[in-house]
N, C-alpha and C positions, 0 to 999 in steps of 0.2 A: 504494500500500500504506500503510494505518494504521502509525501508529507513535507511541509514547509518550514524553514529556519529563516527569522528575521531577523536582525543583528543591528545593533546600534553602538559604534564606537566612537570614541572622542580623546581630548587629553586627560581627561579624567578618569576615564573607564570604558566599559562596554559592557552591554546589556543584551540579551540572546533569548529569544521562546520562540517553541514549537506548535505548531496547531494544525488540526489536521482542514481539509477541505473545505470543512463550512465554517471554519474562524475557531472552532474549540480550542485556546490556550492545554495541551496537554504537557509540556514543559516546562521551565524556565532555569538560564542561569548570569551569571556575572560573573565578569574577568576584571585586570588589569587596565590602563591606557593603551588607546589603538591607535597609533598614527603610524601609517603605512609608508608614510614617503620620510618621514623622519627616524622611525626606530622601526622597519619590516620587523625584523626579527622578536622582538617586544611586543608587536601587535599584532605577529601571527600566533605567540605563545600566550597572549590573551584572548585573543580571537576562538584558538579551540579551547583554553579552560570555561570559557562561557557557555560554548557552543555543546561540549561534551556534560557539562552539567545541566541543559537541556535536554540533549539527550537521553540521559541517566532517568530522569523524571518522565521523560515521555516513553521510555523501554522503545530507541529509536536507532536505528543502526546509523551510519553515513551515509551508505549508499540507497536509505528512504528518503534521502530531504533532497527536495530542489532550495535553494537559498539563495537569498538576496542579503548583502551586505552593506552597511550604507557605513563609513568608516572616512576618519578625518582622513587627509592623502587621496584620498578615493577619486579626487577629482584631474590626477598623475595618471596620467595613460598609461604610463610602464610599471608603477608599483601597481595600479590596478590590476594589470592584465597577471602581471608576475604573482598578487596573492591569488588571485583564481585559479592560475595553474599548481600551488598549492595545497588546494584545496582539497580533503576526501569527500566531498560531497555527490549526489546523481551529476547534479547541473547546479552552480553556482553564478550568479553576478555579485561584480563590484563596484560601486560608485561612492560621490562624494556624501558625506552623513547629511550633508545639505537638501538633497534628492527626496532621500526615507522622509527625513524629518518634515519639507515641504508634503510631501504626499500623505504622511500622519495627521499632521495639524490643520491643513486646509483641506482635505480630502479631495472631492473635484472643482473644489469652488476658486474663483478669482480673488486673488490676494496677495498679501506681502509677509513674508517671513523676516521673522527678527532670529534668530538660534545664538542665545551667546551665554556662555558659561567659561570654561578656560582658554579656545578659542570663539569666534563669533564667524556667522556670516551670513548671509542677506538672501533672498531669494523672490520672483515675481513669478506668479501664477496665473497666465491668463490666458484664456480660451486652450487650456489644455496646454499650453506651452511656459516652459521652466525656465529663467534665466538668474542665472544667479552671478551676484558680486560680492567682492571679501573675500573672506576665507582661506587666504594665503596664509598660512602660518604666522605664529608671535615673530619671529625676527622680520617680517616684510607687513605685514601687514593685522586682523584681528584685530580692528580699533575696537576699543571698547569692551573687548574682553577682559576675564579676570587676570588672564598669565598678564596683559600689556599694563592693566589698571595697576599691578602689585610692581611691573619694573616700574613703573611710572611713581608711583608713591617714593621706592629707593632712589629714584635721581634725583626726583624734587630734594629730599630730603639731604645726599649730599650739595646740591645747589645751596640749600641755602644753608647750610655749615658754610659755604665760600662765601655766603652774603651775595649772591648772583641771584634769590627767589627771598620774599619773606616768610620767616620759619613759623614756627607754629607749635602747641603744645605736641602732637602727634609727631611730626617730622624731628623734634628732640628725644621725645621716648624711644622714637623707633634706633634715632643713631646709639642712643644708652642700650639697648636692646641687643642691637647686632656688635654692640663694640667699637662701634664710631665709624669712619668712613673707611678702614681698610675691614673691616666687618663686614661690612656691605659689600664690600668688590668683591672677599672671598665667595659669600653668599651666591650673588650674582652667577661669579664665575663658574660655579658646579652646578645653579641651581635650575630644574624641570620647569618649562612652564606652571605643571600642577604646582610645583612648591611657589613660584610666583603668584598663584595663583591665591592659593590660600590667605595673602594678605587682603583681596579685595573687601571681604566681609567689615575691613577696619573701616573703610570708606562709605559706607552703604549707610545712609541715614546717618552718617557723623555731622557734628556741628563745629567740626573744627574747621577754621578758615581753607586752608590747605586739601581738605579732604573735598571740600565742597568744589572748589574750583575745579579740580583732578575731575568729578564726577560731572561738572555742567560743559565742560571740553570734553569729555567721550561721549555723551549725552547730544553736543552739539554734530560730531560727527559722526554717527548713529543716525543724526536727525535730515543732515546732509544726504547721506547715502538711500534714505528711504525716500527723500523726493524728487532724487537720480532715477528712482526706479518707478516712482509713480508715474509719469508718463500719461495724461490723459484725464480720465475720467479719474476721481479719487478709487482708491483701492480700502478697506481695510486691512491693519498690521495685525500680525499676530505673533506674540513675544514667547519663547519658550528658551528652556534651560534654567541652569543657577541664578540666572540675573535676568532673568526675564521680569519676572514681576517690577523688577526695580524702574530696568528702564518701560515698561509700560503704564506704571505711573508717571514717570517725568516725561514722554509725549502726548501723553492723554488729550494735555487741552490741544495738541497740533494735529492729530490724527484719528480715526476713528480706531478703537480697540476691540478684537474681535479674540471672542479665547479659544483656544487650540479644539480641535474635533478630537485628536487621539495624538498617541507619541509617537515618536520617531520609529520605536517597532511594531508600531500598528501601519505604519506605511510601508517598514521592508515587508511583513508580511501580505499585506497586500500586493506590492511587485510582485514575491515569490509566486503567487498564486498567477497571477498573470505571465509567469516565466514560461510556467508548466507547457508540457507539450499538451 
């Protein structure tokens, strides 16, 4: 019997369930961080810990699933094609987690995707057609995500140790924290997106000068990138991941807010099913 694997991977994690034909969840499980074009290797070893503890739950061989993957990188033609060939699945695709997640949250309807959590990126839904911006990784690009929000907090804060930014109760705690500014660079230097990433929660609703700023400039380009992509008639957004709620309060009064239909693997599984022969 066919059966389907939906996969939802990021810089934070990945998420996996099984279900058979008519949408029954008979699986589920969770792995590690998935980015494909930055750590293959890491996120193929996450990829099947999720995948096989769906399995486990659904009593599902590999060679029952057709699967659809939606996986940061995913949007690299060469690591895509490379984890597929990897894959012990019947029939496998891979695409970017951008994809799934558009096709979870807005189902077939017209709209605009916000996705941002450790990375971010943008997405337009219309008349059946996907076009997505962003989502380049933290070193290029991910404005507005957590890994960029957490370096960004760390520079502020050596800046203004040089008197280059005005400091701030936060931006001192943090240099006392890590051990002043070669603390910081060690930090920096070893440190995962996820671990950058982890500092955004300081800035979220804080009242400290510094934090606010940080948050109304990623907020501003965020706001920017969603009316690159309107184009026409108004669209509504719809904000999902770690920091969705956040910025979908602070465009509210600019956009209309529309809440997600399903998550990111309610849409790979939907693909998979459509993959099927």
């Amino acid at each position: 019997m066919t059966l389907y694997l939906g996969l939802d991977g990021g810089g934070t994690g990945c998420r996996a369930a099984i279900a058979d034909a008519g949408g029954r969840i008979l699986g589920e499980g969770q792995g590690g961080p998935a980015n494909i074009n930055s750590d293959p290797h890491g996120a193929m070893a996450s990829i099947l810990a999720a995948a096989t503890a769906a399995m486990v739950g659904a009593g599902a061989r590999p060679g029952d699933l057709v699967a659809v993957l939606g996986v940061a990188g995913g949007g690299m033609t060469d690591a895509a094609r490379a984890t597929e060939a990897r894959l012990p699945f019947a029939r496998a695709r891979v695409v970017n987690d951008a994809v799934t997640a558009a096709r979870g949250a807005l189902g077939d309807a017209d709209g605009i995707l916000l996705a941002v959590g450790t990375g971010s990126v943008l997405a337009r839904q219309r008349g059946g057609a996907l076009h997505q911006i962003g989502g380049r990784g933290f070193l290029m690009g991910d404005e507005g995500s957590g890994a960029v929000l957490g370096r960004t907090l760390l520079a502020r804060a050596m800046r203004a140790a040089d008197g280059l930014e005005a400091d701030s109760p936060l931006l001192a705690a943090l240099r006392t924290e890590f051990g002043g500014i070669e603390g910081i660079i060690a930090f920096g230097t070893a440190a995962t997106p996820a671990q950058f990433a982890a500092l955004a929660p300081r800035l979220v609703g804080s009242d400290d000068p510094a934090a606010r700023a940080i948050m109304e400039a990623a907020t501003a380009q965020i706001d920017a990138a969603i009316a690159v992509l309107q184009q026409g008639a108004a669209l509504p957004v719809t904000c999902i991941g770690g920091l969705g709620a956040t910025y979908a309060q602070a465009l509210a009064p600019r956009w209309t807010i529309r809440p997600a239909q399903g998550s990111a693997v309610d849409g790979a599984l939907a693909m998979a099913r459509e993959l099927a022969p």
